[in-house]
C-alpha positions in Angstrom: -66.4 -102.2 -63.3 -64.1 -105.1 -64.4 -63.0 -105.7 -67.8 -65.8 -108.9 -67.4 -68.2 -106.8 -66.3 -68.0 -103.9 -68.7 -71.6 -104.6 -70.8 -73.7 -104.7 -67.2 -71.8 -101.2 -65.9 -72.3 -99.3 -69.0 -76.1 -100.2 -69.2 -76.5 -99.3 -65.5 -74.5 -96.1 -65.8 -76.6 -95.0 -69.0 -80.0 -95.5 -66.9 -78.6 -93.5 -64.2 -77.2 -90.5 -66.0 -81.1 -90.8 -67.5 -82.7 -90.2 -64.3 -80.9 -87.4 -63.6 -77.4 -88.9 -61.6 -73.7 -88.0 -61.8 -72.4 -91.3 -62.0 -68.8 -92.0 -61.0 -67.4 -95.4 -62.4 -64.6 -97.4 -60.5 -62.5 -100.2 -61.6 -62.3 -103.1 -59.2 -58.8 -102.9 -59.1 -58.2 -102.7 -55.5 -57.3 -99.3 -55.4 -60.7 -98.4 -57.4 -62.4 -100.4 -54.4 -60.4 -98.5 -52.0 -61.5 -94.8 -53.7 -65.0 -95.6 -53.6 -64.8 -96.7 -50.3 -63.3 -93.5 -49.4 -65.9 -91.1 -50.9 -68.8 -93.5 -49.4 -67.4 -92.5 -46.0 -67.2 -88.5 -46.7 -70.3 -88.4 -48.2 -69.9 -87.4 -51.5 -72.0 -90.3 -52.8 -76.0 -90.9 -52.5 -76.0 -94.3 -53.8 -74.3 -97.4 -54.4 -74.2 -99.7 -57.3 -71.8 -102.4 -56.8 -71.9 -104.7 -59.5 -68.5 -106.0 -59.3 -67.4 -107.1 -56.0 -64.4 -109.5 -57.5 -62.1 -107.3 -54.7 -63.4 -109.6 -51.8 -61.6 -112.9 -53.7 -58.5 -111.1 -53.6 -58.3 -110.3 -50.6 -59.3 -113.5 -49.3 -57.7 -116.1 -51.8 -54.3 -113.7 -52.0 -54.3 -112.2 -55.5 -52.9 -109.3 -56.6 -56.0 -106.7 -56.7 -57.5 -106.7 -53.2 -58.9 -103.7 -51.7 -58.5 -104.9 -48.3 -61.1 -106.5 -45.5 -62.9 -103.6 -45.0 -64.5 -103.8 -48.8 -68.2 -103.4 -48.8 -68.1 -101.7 -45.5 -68.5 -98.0 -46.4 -72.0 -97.8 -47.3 -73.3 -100.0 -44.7 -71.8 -98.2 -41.8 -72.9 -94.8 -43.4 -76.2 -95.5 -44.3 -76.1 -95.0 -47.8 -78.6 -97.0 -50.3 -77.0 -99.8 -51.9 -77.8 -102.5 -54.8 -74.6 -105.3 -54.6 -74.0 -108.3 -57.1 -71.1 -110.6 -57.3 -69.6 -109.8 -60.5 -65.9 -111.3 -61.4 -66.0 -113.4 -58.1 -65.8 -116.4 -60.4 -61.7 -115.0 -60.0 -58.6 -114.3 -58.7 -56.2 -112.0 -60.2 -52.1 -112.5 -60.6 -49.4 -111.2 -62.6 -48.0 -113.5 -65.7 -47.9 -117.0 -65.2 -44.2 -117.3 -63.8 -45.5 -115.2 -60.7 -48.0 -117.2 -59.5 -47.4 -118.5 -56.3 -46.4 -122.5 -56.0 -49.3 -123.3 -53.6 -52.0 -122.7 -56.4 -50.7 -124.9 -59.0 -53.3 -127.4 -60.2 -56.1 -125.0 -60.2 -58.2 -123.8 -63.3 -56.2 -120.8 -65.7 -57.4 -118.5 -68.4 -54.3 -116.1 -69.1 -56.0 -112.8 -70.2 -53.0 -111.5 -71.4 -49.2 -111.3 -71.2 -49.7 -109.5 -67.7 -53.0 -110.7 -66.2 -53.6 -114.8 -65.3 -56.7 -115.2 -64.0 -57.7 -118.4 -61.8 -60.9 -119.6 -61.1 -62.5 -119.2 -57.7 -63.7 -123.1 -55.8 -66.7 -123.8 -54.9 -65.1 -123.8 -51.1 -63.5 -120.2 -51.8 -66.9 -119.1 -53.1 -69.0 -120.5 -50.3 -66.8 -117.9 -47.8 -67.4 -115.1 -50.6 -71.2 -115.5 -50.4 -71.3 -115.4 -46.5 -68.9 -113.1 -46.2 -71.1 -110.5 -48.7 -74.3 -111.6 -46.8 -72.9 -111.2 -43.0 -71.7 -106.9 -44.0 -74.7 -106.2 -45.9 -77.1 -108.0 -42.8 -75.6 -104.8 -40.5 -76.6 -102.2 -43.1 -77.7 -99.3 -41.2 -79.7 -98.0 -45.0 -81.7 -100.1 -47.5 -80.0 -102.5 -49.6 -80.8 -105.2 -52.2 -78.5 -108.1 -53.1 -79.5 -109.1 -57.1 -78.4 -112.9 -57.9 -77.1 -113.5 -61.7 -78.0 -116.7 -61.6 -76.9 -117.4 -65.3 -73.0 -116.3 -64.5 -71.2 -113.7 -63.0 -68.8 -112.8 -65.5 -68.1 -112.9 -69.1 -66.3 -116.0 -68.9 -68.4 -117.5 -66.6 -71.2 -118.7 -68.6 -71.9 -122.0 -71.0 -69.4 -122.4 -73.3 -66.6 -120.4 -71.1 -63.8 -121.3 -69.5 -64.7 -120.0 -66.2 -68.6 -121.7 -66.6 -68.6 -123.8 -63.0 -72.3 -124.3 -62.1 -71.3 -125.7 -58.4 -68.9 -122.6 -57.7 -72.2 -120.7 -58.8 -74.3 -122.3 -56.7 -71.9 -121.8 -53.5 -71.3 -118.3 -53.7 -75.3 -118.1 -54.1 -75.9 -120.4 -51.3 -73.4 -118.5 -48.9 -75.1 -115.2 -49.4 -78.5 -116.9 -48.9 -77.3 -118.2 -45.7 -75.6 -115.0 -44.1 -77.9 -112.3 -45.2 -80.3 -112.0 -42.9 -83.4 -110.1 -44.0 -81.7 -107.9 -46.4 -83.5 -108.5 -49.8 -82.2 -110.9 -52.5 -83.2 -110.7 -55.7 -82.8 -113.9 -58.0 -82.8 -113.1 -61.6 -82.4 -116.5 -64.4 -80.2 -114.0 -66.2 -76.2 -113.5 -66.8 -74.3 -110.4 -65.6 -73.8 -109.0 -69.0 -77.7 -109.1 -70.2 -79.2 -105.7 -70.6 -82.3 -106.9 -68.4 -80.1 -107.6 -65.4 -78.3 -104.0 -65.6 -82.0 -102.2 -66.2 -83.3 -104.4 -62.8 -79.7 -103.7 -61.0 -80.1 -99.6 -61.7 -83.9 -99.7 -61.7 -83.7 -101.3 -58.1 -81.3 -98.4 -57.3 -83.3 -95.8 -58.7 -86.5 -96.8 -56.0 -83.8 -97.0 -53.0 -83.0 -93.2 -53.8 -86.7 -92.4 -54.2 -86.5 -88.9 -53.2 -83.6 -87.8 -53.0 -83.3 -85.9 -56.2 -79.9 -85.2 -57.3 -78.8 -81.7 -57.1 
């Protein structure tokens, strides 16, 4: 969960806990990223819903928040059923404006607050996201779906926003349809935060698990 992504999480969390499931919520703060990870691997966890993946920009644009290269590894290596989207890669996250490094000046702002500047992903930047998310989940060793917000991937990346960059959309969607192989991609005309992508997101999650009932 992001701050951006908070409406899509909570719906998906409340469907869960429904159908039975402890859900455990992580922020994608880089260390959040990390923890998940972590549990993935000792297999404390029986599925995956990663709805914000915003880690990966980090780590490969240089912000603040990474979790390191080996994000969105875990589950694949171990097997363990996964539903992935691209929420918050619409952004990079740094400290207040005075700490932003020279090398980025020029490029698109939205100050969140006095100690968060956010700055908008490229189209380029977001072409290496999408085949970078499609090339891990392709050696999946479990089932996994890939669900497409084609409508925006954060809450200020939509009409009317100041993140709302169709193109940028458009390659980070086109990388992953690229890269991914035959894992499935599910392309919904719908924005992150709309209740009916969070019911498919946890719904699609829900069939993955099929029998394996929570203890």
């Amino acid at each position: 969960m992001f701050g951006v992504t908070t409406p899509c999480v909570q719906q998906a969390r409340k469907i869960l806990e429904e159908a039975g499931y402890e859900v455990l919520v992580f922020h994608a703060t880089g260390t959040g990223g990390q923890a998940m990870e972590s549990l993935i691997r000792e297999g404390l966890i029986a599925g995956v819903l990663d709805i914000t993946t915003t880690e990966l920009a980090d780590e490969l644009v240089g912000g603040v928040l990474s979790a390191g290269p080996t994000r969105l590894t875990a589950a694949v290596e171990m097997g363990v059923p996964q539903v992935v989207s691209v929420g918050a890669l619409d952004m990079v996250n740094f400290g207040p404006p005075e700490t932003i490094p020279e090398k980025f000046k020029g490029r698109k702002f939205h100050i969140h607050n006095a100690s968060i500047t956010l700055m908008r992903t490229t189209p380029e930047e977001n072409a290496k996201l999408g085949e970078e998310i499609g090339r891990k989940l392709a050696a999946a060793k479990g089932p996994v779906s890939i669900l497409l917000p084609l409508a925006g991937v954060s809450a200020i990346d939509r009409a009317g926003q100041p993140f709302d960059e169709p193109a940028a959309r458009t390659a980070l969607f086109d990388g992953i349809r690229r890269s991914r192989g035959s894992v499935e991609l599910i392309e919904l005309d719908q924005h992150i935060n709309d209740p009916a992508f969070a019911d498919a997101a946890a719904e699609r999650l829900l069939a993955m698990l099929g029998s394996r009932v929570p203890a």
